[in-house]
C-alpha positions, -999 to +999 in steps of 0.1 A: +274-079-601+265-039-606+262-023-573+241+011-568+241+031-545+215+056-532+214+085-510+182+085-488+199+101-456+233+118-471+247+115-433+231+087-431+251+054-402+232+027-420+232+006-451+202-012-461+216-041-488+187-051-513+199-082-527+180-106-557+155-072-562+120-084-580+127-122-563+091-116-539+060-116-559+034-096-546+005-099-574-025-126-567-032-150-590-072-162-586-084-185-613-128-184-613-147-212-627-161-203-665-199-210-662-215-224-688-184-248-696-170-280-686-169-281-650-135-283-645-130-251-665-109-222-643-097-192-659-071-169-643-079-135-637-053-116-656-062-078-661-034-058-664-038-038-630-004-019-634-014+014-642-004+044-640+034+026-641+059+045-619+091+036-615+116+058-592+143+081-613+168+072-587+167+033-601+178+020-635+190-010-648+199+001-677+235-012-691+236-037-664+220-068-675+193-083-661+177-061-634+175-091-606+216-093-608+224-059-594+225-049-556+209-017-546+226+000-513+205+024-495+226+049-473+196+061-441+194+072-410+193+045-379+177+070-358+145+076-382+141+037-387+145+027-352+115+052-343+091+044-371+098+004-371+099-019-342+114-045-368+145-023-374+143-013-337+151-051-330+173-059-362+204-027-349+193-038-314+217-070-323+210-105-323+200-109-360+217-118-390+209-093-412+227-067-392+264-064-397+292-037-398+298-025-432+322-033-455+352-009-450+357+015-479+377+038-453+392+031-422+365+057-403+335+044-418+343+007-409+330+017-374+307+046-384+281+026-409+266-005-405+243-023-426+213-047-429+203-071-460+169-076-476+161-100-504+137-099-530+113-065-525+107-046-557+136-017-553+109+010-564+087+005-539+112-001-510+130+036-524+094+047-520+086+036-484+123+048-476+116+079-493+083+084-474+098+076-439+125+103-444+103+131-455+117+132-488+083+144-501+093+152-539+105+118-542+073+101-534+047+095-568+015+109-564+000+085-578+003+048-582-015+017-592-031-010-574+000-030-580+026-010-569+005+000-538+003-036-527+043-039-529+045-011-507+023-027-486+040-060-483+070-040-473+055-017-448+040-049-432+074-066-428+090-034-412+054-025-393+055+009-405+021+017-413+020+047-394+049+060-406+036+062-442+001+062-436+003+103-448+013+090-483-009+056-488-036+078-476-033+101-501-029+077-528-065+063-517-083+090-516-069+111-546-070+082-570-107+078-559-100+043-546-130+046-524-148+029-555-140-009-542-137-042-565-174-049-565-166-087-581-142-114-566-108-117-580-073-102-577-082-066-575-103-076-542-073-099-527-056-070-535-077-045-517-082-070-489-044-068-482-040-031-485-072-028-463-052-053-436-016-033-438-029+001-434-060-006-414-090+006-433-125-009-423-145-002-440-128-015-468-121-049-454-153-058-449-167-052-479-137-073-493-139-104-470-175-106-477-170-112-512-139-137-508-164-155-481-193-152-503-178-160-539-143-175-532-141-214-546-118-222-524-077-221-516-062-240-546-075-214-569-058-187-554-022-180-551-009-152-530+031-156-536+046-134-511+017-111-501+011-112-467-026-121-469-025-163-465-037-161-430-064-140-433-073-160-464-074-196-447-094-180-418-121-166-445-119-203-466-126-221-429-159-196-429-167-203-463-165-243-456-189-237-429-213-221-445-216-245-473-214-275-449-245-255-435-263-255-466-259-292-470-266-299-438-301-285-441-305-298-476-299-336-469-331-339-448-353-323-467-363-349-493-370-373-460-393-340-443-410-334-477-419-370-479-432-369-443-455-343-447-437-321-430-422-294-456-448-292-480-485-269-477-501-301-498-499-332-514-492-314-550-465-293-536-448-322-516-443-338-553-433-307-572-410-297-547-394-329-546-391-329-580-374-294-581-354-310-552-341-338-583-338-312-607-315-292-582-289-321-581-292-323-619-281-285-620-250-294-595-241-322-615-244-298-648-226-271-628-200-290-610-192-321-623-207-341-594-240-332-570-218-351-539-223-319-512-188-307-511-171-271-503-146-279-526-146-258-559-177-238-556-191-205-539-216-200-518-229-177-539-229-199-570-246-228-548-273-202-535-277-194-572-290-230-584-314-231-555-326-201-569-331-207-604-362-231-599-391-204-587-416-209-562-445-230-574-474-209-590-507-221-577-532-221-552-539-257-536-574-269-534-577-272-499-570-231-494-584-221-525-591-181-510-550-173-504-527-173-527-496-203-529-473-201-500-442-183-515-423-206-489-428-235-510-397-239-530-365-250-522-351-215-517-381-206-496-371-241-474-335-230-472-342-194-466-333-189-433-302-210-436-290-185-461-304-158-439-278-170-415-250-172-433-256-137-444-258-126-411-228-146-399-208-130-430-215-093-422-200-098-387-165-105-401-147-074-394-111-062-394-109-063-357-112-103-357-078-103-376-057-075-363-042-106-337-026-119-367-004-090-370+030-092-353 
Protein backbone atom coordinates (compact mmCIF):
# COMPACT_ATOMS: atom_id res chain seq x y z
CA UNK A 1 0.00 0.00 0.00
CA UNK A 2 1.29 3.67 -1.21
CA UNK A 3 1.35 5.95 1.70
CA UNK A 4 1.19 9.95 1.32
CA UNK A 5 1.91 12.21 3.27
CA UNK A 6 0.74 15.79 3.62
CA UNK A 7 1.73 18.85 5.38
CA UNK A 8 -1.31 20.76 6.78
CA UNK A 9 0.48 22.10 9.99
CA UNK A 10 4.42 21.62 9.14
CA UNK A 11 4.95 21.62 13.13
CA UNK A 12 2.17 19.89 13.34
CA UNK A 13 1.77 16.85 17.03
CA UNK A 14 -0.93 15.02 15.15
CA UNK A 15 -1.49 12.55 12.47
CA UNK A 16 -4.80 12.09 11.02
CA UNK A 17 -4.63 8.40 9.05
CA UNK A 18 -7.26 8.33 6.07
CA UNK A 19 -7.60 4.77 5.43
CA UNK A 20 -9.94 2.99 2.36
CA UNK A 21 -10.30 6.92 0.87
CA UNK A 22 -13.70 7.15 -1.58
CA UNK A 23 -15.20 3.92 0.74
CA UNK A 24 -18.37 6.56 2.10
CA UNK A 25 -20.71 7.65 -0.58
CA UNK A 26 -22.09 10.85 -0.10
CA UNK A 27 -24.34 11.30 -3.45
CA UNK A 28 -28.34 10.47 -3.13
CA UNK A 29 -29.82 8.28 -5.29
CA UNK A 30 -33.91 9.14 -5.64
CA UNK A 31 -35.63 7.17 -8.22
CA UNK A 32 -39.40 9.26 -9.31
CA UNK A 33 -42.22 7.44 -10.73
CA UNK A 34 -42.44 8.02 -14.84
CA UNK A 35 -46.08 9.27 -15.37
CA UNK A 36 -47.76 8.21 -18.09
CA UNK A 37 -46.12 4.55 -17.81
CA UNK A 38 -46.70 1.31 -16.20
CA UNK A 39 -47.20 1.99 -12.65
CA UNK A 40 -44.46 0.42 -11.36
CA UNK A 41 -42.12 2.42 -13.55
CA UNK A 42 -39.26 4.47 -11.27
CA UNK A 43 -36.44 6.07 -12.94
CA UNK A 44 -33.38 7.23 -11.03
CA UNK A 45 -32.39 10.67 -11.10
CA UNK A 46 -28.95 10.64 -12.55
CA UNK A 47 -27.82 14.23 -13.70
CA UNK A 48 -24.34 14.64 -13.61
CA UNK A 49 -24.14 17.28 -10.60
CA UNK A 50 -20.28 17.28 -10.46
CA UNK A 51 -19.39 20.35 -11.89
CA UNK A 52 -17.10 22.50 -11.76
CA UNK A 53 -14.69 19.25 -10.79
CA UNK A 54 -11.90 20.16 -8.29
CA UNK A 55 -9.72 17.99 -7.04
CA UNK A 56 -6.81 19.24 -4.54
CA UNK A 57 -3.04 19.48 -6.17
CA UNK A 58 -1.70 18.12 -2.98
CA UNK A 59 -3.48 14.55 -3.86
CA UNK A 60 -2.73 12.18 -6.74
CA UNK A 61 -3.01 8.68 -7.31
CA UNK A 62 -1.32 8.59 -10.11
CA UNK A 63 1.35 5.47 -10.43
CA UNK A 64 -0.18 3.95 -7.49
CA UNK A 65 -3.00 1.76 -8.51
CA UNK A 66 -6.22 2.04 -7.68
CA UNK A 67 -6.91 5.26 -5.68
CA UNK A 68 -8.95 3.37 -2.62
CA UNK A 69 -5.52 1.30 -1.90
CA UNK A 70 -3.33 4.12 -0.79
CA UNK A 71 -3.33 5.78 2.78
CA UNK A 72 -3.21 9.54 3.05
CA UNK A 73 -1.45 10.90 6.34
CA UNK A 74 -2.25 14.38 7.38
CA UNK A 75 0.44 15.99 9.67
CA UNK A 76 -2.00 19.10 11.87
CA UNK A 77 -2.10 20.85 14.73
CA UNK A 78 -3.96 19.27 17.94
CA UNK A 79 -4.35 22.60 19.33
CA UNK A 80 -6.41 24.09 16.23
CA UNK A 81 -8.64 20.80 16.06
CA UNK A 82 -9.34 20.55 19.64
CA UNK A 83 -10.80 24.27 19.54
CA UNK A 84 -12.87 24.07 16.42
CA UNK A 85 -14.21 20.27 17.09
CA UNK A 86 -15.70 18.92 20.13
CA UNK A 87 -15.33 15.38 18.30
CA UNK A 88 -11.49 15.76 18.12
CA UNK A 89 -11.67 17.51 21.60
CA UNK A 90 -13.05 14.02 22.93
CA UNK A 91 -11.04 11.59 20.41
CA UNK A 92 -7.03 13.25 21.99
CA UNK A 93 -9.00 13.55 25.23
CA UNK A 94 -8.43 9.55 25.39
CA UNK A 95 -10.75 6.78 25.59
CA UNK A 96 -11.31 6.13 21.84
CA UNK A 97 -9.89 3.89 19.47
CA UNK A 98 -8.93 5.92 16.87
CA UNK A 99 -6.39 7.75 18.95
CA UNK A 100 -3.06 6.22 19.26
CA UNK A 101 0.71 7.19 19.47
CA UNK A 102 2.30 7.24 16.18
CA UNK A 103 4.28 4.89 14.68
CA UNK A 104 8.05 5.71 15.49
CA UNK A 105 10.05 6.92 12.56
CA UNK A 106 12.55 8.47 15.30
CA UNK A 107 13.00 7.91 18.62
CA UNK A 108 11.72 11.76 19.58
CA UNK A 109 8.69 11.75 17.52
CA UNK A 110 7.41 8.41 19.04
CA UNK A 111 6.34 10.62 22.02
CA UNK A 112 5.96 13.95 20.18
CA UNK A 113 3.10 12.83 17.36
CA UNK A 114 0.20 11.06 17.75
CA UNK A 115 -2.30 10.05 15.42
CA UNK A 116 -6.07 9.30 14.81
CA UNK A 117 -7.68 7.01 11.88
CA UNK A 118 -10.64 7.81 9.56
CA UNK A 119 -12.09 5.51 6.96
CA UNK A 120 -13.68 6.16 3.88
CA UNK A 121 -14.16 10.26 3.41
CA UNK A 122 -13.20 11.48 -0.11
CA UNK A 123 -9.32 12.72 0.61
CA UNK A 124 -10.18 16.05 -1.38
CA UNK A 125 -12.68 17.23 0.50
CA UNK A 126 -11.24 16.12 4.00
CA UNK A 127 -7.64 18.17 2.66
CA UNK A 128 -10.25 20.93 2.03
CA UNK A 129 -11.97 21.13 5.47
CA UNK A 130 -8.36 20.64 6.92
CA UNK A 131 -7.20 23.26 4.74
CA UNK A 132 -9.99 25.60 5.74
CA UNK A 133 -9.62 24.91 9.57
CA UNK A 134 -5.92 25.90 9.39
CA UNK A 135 -6.21 29.15 7.52
CA UNK A 136 -4.53 27.86 4.61
CA UNK A 137 -6.67 30.11 2.45
CA UNK A 138 -4.85 29.58 -1.09
CA UNK A 139 -5.45 26.00 -0.71
CA UNK A 140 -9.19 26.24 -0.44
CA UNK A 141 -11.19 26.10 -4.22
CA UNK A 142 -13.31 28.86 -4.76
CA UNK A 143 -15.60 27.21 -6.19
CA UNK A 144 -17.08 23.84 -6.10
CA UNK A 145 -20.01 21.72 -7.10
CA UNK A 146 -22.96 20.53 -5.42
CA UNK A 147 -21.26 17.25 -5.03
CA UNK A 148 -18.23 18.04 -3.57
CA UNK A 149 -19.94 20.56 -1.20
CA UNK A 150 -22.05 17.81 0.24
CA UNK A 151 -18.72 15.65 1.04
CA UNK A 152 -17.50 18.50 2.89
CA UNK A 153 -20.52 18.53 4.57
CA UNK A 154 -20.76 15.04 5.61
CA UNK A 155 -17.31 15.55 7.03
CA UNK A 156 -17.79 18.75 8.85
CA UNK A 157 -20.94 17.06 10.44
CA UNK A 158 -18.92 14.18 11.84
CA UNK A 159 -16.23 16.50 13.36
CA UNK A 160 -19.07 19.39 14.24
CA UNK A 161 -17.15 22.00 12.72
CA UNK A 162 -19.50 24.07 10.97
CA UNK A 163 -18.38 27.14 12.50
CA UNK A 164 -15.11 26.61 11.84
CA UNK A 165 -15.60 26.60 7.97
CA UNK A 166 -18.67 28.29 7.78
CA UNK A 167 -16.35 31.47 6.13
CA UNK A 168 -15.55 29.12 3.16
CA UNK A 169 -19.12 27.17 2.62
CA UNK A 170 -20.47 30.56 2.88
CA UNK A 171 -18.73 31.85 0.27
CA UNK A 172 -19.17 29.00 -2.02
CA UNK A 173 -23.06 29.70 -1.55
CA UNK A 174 -23.28 32.86 -2.20
CA UNK A 175 -20.57 33.35 -5.07
CA UNK A 176 -21.81 30.38 -7.05
CA UNK A 177 -25.30 32.02 -6.82
CA UNK A 178 -26.71 28.96 -4.94
CA UNK A 179 -29.36 31.05 -3.61
CA UNK A 180 -31.33 29.80 -6.81
CA UNK A 181 -32.72 26.40 -4.85
CA UNK A 182 -33.80 22.95 -6.63
CA UNK A 183 -37.27 24.09 -7.39
CA UNK A 184 -38.26 20.10 -8.33
CA UNK A 185 -37.78 16.92 -6.00
CA UNK A 186 -34.85 14.84 -6.50
CA UNK A 187 -31.09 14.55 -5.57
CA UNK A 188 -30.10 18.11 -6.01
CA UNK A 189 -32.89 18.93 -3.16
CA UNK A 190 -31.72 15.91 -0.81
CA UNK A 191 -28.74 17.44 -1.52
CA UNK A 192 -29.47 20.93 -0.54
CA UNK A 193 -31.56 19.61 2.31
CA UNK A 194 -28.34 18.26 3.85
CA UNK A 195 -26.11 21.18 3.21
CA UNK A 196 -29.00 23.38 4.58
CA UNK A 197 -28.89 20.94 7.98
CA UNK A 198 -24.86 20.96 8.35
CA UNK A 199 -24.29 24.57 8.03
CA UNK A 200 -27.61 25.80 9.31
CA UNK A 201 -29.27 27.82 6.63
CA UNK A 202 -33.15 28.34 7.00
CA UNK A 203 -34.33 29.49 4.78
CA UNK A 204 -33.12 26.98 2.57
CA UNK A 205 -34.37 24.09 4.56
CA UNK A 206 -37.61 24.87 4.37
CA UNK A 207 -38.09 25.31 1.11
CA UNK A 208 -36.38 21.83 0.75
CA UNK A 209 -38.43 19.81 3.21
CA UNK A 210 -41.53 21.15 1.76
CA UNK A 211 -40.91 19.62 -1.41
CA UNK A 212 -39.49 16.15 -0.06
CA UNK A 213 -42.93 16.38 2.25
CA UNK A 214 -44.93 17.48 -0.67
CA UNK A 215 -43.57 15.27 -3.66
CA UNK A 216 -41.42 12.51 -2.00
CA UNK A 217 -43.00 8.77 -2.82
CA UNK A 218 -41.70 7.45 -0.01
CA UNK A 219 -38.25 5.90 1.74
CA UNK A 220 -37.50 2.91 -0.60
CA UNK A 221 -36.97 5.18 -3.49
CA UNK A 222 -34.39 7.02 -1.90
CA UNK A 223 -30.99 6.09 -0.88
CA UNK A 224 -28.77 8.35 1.13
CA UNK A 225 -25.49 6.00 1.49
CA UNK A 226 -23.49 7.74 4.03
CA UNK A 227 -24.93 11.31 4.03
CA UNK A 228 -26.00 12.19 7.13
CA UNK A 229 -29.63 13.15 6.18
CA UNK A 230 -31.67 9.54 7.12
CA UNK A 231 -33.10 11.06 10.24
CA UNK A 232 -34.34 14.02 8.98
CA UNK A 233 -35.61 12.04 6.04
CA UNK A 234 -37.76 9.41 8.11
CA UNK A 235 -39.11 12.29 10.24
CA UNK A 236 -40.35 14.18 6.82
CA UNK A 237 -41.72 10.48 5.35
CA UNK A 238 -43.68 10.06 8.93
CA UNK A 239 -45.28 13.76 7.83
CA UNK A 240 -45.82 12.80 4.47
CA UNK A 241 -47.78 9.44 5.68
CA UNK A 242 -49.90 11.62 7.67
CA UNK A 243 -50.98 13.73 5.32
CA UNK A 244 -52.01 11.21 2.83
CA UNK A 245 -53.69 9.04 5.58
CA UNK A 246 -55.48 12.49 6.03
CA UNK A 247 -56.64 12.65 2.58
CA UNK A 248 -58.05 9.26 2.68
CA UNK A 249 -59.47 9.67 5.73
CA UNK A 250 -61.68 12.36 4.46
CA UNK A 251 -62.18 10.69 1.16
CA UNK A 252 -63.63 7.28 2.39
CA UNK A 253 -66.91 8.97 3.71
CA UNK A 254 -67.72 10.94 1.22
CA UNK A 255 -69.42 8.60 -1.22
CA UNK A 256 -71.75 7.58 2.08
CA UNK A 257 -72.29 11.84 2.81
CA UNK A 258 -72.98 12.39 -1.01
CA UNK A 259 -75.50 9.69 -0.98
CA UNK A 260 -77.03 11.20 2.27
CA UNK A 261 -77.69 14.43 0.95
CA UNK A 262 -75.30 15.87 2.76
CA UNK A 263 -72.25 16.87 0.33
CA UNK A 264 -74.06 17.77 -2.66
CA UNK A 265 -76.08 21.48 -3.54
CA UNK A 266 -78.78 19.05 -5.51
CA UNK A 267 -79.97 15.87 -6.69
CA UNK A 268 -77.91 16.37 -10.18
CA UNK A 269 -74.77 17.16 -8.43
CA UNK A 270 -75.04 14.41 -5.78
CA UNK A 271 -74.84 11.93 -9.06
CA UNK A 272 -72.20 13.70 -10.95
CA UNK A 273 -70.07 14.02 -8.13
CA UNK A 274 -70.35 10.60 -7.29
CA UNK A 275 -69.56 9.74 -10.50
CA UNK A 276 -66.34 11.89 -10.68
CA UNK A 277 -65.88 10.26 -7.21
CA UNK A 278 -65.76 6.57 -9.49
CA UNK A 279 -63.82 8.07 -12.09
CA UNK A 280 -61.18 9.36 -9.34
CA UNK A 281 -60.41 5.67 -8.33
CA UNK A 282 -60.30 4.78 -12.00
CA UNK A 283 -57.43 7.48 -12.30
CA UNK A 284 -55.55 5.87 -9.13
CA UNK A 285 -55.91 2.57 -10.43
CA UNK A 286 -54.48 4.09 -14.01
CA UNK A 287 -51.87 5.98 -11.99
CA UNK A 288 -50.87 3.57 -9.40
CA UNK A 289 -51.54 0.22 -10.09
CA UNK A 290 -54.19 -0.15 -7.44
CA UNK A 291 -56.96 2.64 -5.93
CA UNK A 292 -56.45 0.69 -2.28
CA UNK A 293 -55.72 4.27 -0.17
CA UNK A 294 -52.15 3.76 0.62
CA UNK A 295 -49.00 6.20 1.36
CA UNK A 296 -46.89 3.87 -0.14
CA UNK A 297 -45.44 4.94 -3.59
CA UNK A 298 -47.11 8.12 -4.25
CA UNK A 299 -46.86 11.99 -3.43
CA UNK A 300 -49.06 14.03 -2.03
CA UNK A 301 -48.78 16.15 -4.57
CA UNK A 302 -49.41 13.59 -7.35
CA UNK A 303 -52.61 12.42 -5.29
CA UNK A 304 -53.82 16.10 -4.99
CA UNK A 305 -53.23 16.23 -8.72
CA UNK A 306 -55.92 13.47 -9.77
CA UNK A 307 -58.44 15.09 -7.54
CA UNK A 308 -57.81 17.98 -9.46
CA UNK A 309 -58.08 16.85 -12.92
CA UNK A 310 -61.98 16.37 -12.85
CA UNK A 311 -63.24 20.25 -12.73
CA UNK A 312 -66.05 21.58 -10.81
CA UNK A 313 -69.36 20.85 -12.40
CA UNK A 314 -70.55 23.62 -14.92
CA UNK A 315 -74.19 24.44 -14.32
CA UNK A 316 -76.68 26.08 -12.41
CA UNK A 317 -79.32 23.76 -10.60
CA UNK A 318 -82.89 24.31 -11.12
CA UNK A 319 -83.83 24.99 -7.76
CA UNK A 320 -81.24 28.26 -7.57
CA UNK A 321 -81.51 29.13 -11.01
CA UNK A 322 -80.38 33.21 -10.26
CA UNK A 323 -76.52 32.19 -8.81
CA UNK A 324 -74.23 30.51 -10.51
CA UNK A 325 -73.06 26.51 -9.66
CA UNK A 326 -71.37 26.28 -6.29
CA UNK A 327 -67.65 26.02 -7.25
CA UNK A 328 -67.53 23.73 -4.01
CA UNK A 329 -69.08 21.08 -5.80
CA UNK A 330 -66.35 18.87 -6.97
CA UNK A 331 -64.29 16.57 -5.32
CA UNK A 332 -61.38 19.03 -4.86
CA UNK A 333 -63.85 21.64 -3.72
CA UNK A 334 -64.96 18.68 -0.93
CA UNK A 335 -61.46 17.98 -0.05
CA UNK A 336 -60.34 21.60 -0.04
CA UNK A 337 -59.81 22.27 3.34
CA UNK A 338 -58.09 19.02 3.98
CA UNK A 339 -55.52 20.02 1.54
CA UNK A 340 -55.66 23.51 3.04
CA UNK A 341 -54.42 21.75 6.13
CA UNK A 342 -51.81 19.94 5.05
CA UNK A 343 -50.46 22.92 3.41
CA UNK A 344 -50.55 24.71 6.46
CA UNK A 345 -49.11 21.87 8.54
CA UNK A 346 -46.20 21.67 5.83
CA UNK A 347 -45.09 25.32 6.00
CA UNK A 348 -44.55 24.96 9.75
CA UNK A 349 -41.64 22.47 9.33
CA UNK A 350 -38.71 24.40 10.04
CA UNK A 351 -35.00 23.80 10.68
CA UNK A 352 -35.42 24.40 14.38
CA UNK A 353 -37.66 21.14 14.75
CA UNK A 354 -34.48 19.18 13.73
CA UNK A 355 -31.55 20.87 15.18
CA UNK A 356 -32.17 18.14 18.40
CA UNK A 357 -30.98 15.59 15.97
CA UNK A 358 -27.66 16.98 15.90
CA UNK A 359 -25.07 15.56 18.40
Amino acid sequence: MQVLAHDIAPDGDLYIVLKSPYFKNTVPRVSRRMHGKASSTFIADCLDREHPKWYSRAITTHGYGLKENVQHRFLVSSQTLTTVSPMFKTMLGGGWKESAPAVATSPSSATAIREVSTHGWNPHALITVLNIIHGRHNDVPKKVSIEFFVKVAAIVDYYQCAEAVSLATNLWRTRLGWHNIPDDYGNECIMFLCLAWVFSWPEVFKPMAYLVLEKGEGLKHVRSYDLPIAPILEKLDDKRVWALNLVYRNLRPLRKQLHDGRRACCTECKYMSLGTLDAHKEAMKKEFGSWEYTAEDRSVYRVRSLLGKFPPLEWKCPNDKDKAHPKKCSIEGYMESTFKEIEESFKQVQLADFQAKKV
